[in-house]
C-alpha positions as a printed NumPy array, in Angstrom:
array([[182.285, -47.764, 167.298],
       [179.725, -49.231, 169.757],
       [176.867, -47.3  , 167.909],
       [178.1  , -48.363, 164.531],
       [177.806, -51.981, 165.887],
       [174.602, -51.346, 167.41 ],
       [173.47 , -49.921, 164.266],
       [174.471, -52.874, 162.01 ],
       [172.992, -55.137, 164.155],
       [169.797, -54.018, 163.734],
       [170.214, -53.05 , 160.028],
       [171.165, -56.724, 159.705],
       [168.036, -58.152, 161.682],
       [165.603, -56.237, 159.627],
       [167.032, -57.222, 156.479],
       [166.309, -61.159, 157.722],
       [162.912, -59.686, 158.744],
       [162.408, -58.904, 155.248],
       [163.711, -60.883, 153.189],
       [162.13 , -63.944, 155.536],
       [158.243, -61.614, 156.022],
       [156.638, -64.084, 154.018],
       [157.282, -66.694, 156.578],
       [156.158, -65.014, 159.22 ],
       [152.907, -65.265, 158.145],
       [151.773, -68.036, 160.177],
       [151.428, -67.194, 163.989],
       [153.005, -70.825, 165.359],
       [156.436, -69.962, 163.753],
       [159.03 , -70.697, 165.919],
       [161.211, -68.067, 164.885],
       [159.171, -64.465, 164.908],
       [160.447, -60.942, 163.646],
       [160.761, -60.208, 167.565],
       [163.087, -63.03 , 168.537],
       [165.27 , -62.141, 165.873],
       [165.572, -58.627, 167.24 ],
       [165.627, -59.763, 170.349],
       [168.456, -62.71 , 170.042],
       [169.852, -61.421, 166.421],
       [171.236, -58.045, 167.816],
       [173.232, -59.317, 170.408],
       [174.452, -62.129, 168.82 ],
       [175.577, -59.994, 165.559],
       [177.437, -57.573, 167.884],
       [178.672, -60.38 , 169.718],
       [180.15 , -61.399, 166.578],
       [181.396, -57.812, 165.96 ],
       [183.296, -57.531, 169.152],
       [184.495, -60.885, 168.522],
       [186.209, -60.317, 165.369],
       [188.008, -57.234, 166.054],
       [189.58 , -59.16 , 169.168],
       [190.307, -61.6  , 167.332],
       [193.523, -60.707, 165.628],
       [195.558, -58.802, 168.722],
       [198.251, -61.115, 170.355],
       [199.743, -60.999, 173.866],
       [202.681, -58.916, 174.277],
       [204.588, -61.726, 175.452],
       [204.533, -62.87 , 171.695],
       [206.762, -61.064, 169.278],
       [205.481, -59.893, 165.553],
       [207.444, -60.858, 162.719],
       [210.394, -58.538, 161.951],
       [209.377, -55.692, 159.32 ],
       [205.617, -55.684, 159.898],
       [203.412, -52.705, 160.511],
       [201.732, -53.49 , 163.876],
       [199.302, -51.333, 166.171],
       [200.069, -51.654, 169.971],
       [197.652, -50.827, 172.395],
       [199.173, -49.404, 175.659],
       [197.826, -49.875, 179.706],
       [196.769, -46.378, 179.412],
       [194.343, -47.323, 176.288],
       [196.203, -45.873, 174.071],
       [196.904, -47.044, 170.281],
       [200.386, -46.655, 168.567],
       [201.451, -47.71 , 164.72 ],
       [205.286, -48.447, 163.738],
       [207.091, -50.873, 162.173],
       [208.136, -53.979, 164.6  ],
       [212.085, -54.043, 164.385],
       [214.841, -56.191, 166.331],
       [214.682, -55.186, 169.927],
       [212.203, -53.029, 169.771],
       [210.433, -53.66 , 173.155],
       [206.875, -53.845, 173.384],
       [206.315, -56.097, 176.958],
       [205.3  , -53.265, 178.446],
       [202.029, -52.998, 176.054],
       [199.198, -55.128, 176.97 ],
       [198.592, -56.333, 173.659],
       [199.289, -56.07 , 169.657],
       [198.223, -56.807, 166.111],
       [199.334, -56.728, 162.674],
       [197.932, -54.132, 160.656],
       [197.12 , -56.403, 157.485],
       [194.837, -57.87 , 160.389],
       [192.654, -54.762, 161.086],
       [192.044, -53.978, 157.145],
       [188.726, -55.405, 156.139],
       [188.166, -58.487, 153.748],
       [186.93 , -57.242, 150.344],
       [186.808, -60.502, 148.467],
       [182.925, -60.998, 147.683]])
């Protein structure tokens, strides 16, 4: 996954590279194809990272009853099932739904 992030990053900072080239043409910019890579990158996979943390919850809150959820265990492992009543999940250091991990496809 960290390659694939790597990887977009940069994909994504030469796209603005070329999309933007023809105003890069003057040396004084303030904004060059190398500060883009160089500041772009990290920020994109900043934003990656970001994201995908974004949607797990503490174990010390509880899912809604019925929902597929993916725990991730103390021993970095990942498990999928259905949150019921009781089920006990304190001992996981943290969760999310799995509506939460499929990506957006609206345009």
């Amino acid at each position: 996954m960290k390659e694939d992030v790597e990887t977009a990053a940069r994909n994504c900072c030469e796209k603005v590279i070329a999309e933007s080239k023809d105003n890069f043409k003057n040396r004084n910019d303030i904004v060059t194809p190398t500060m883009i890579m160089m500041y772009g990158t990290p920020f994109f996979k900043y934003g990656a990272e970001w994201r995908i943390n974004s949607v797990f919850h503490d174990a010390n809150e509880k899912p809604e009853l019925g929902q597929m959820i993916v725990l991730y265990d103390r021993d970095g492992k990942y498990a999928v099932c259905t949150y019921m009543l009781g089920m006990e999940i304190n001992s996981k250091l943290r969760w999310a739904y799995i509506k939460d991990l499929i990506p957006n496809t609206k345009d």
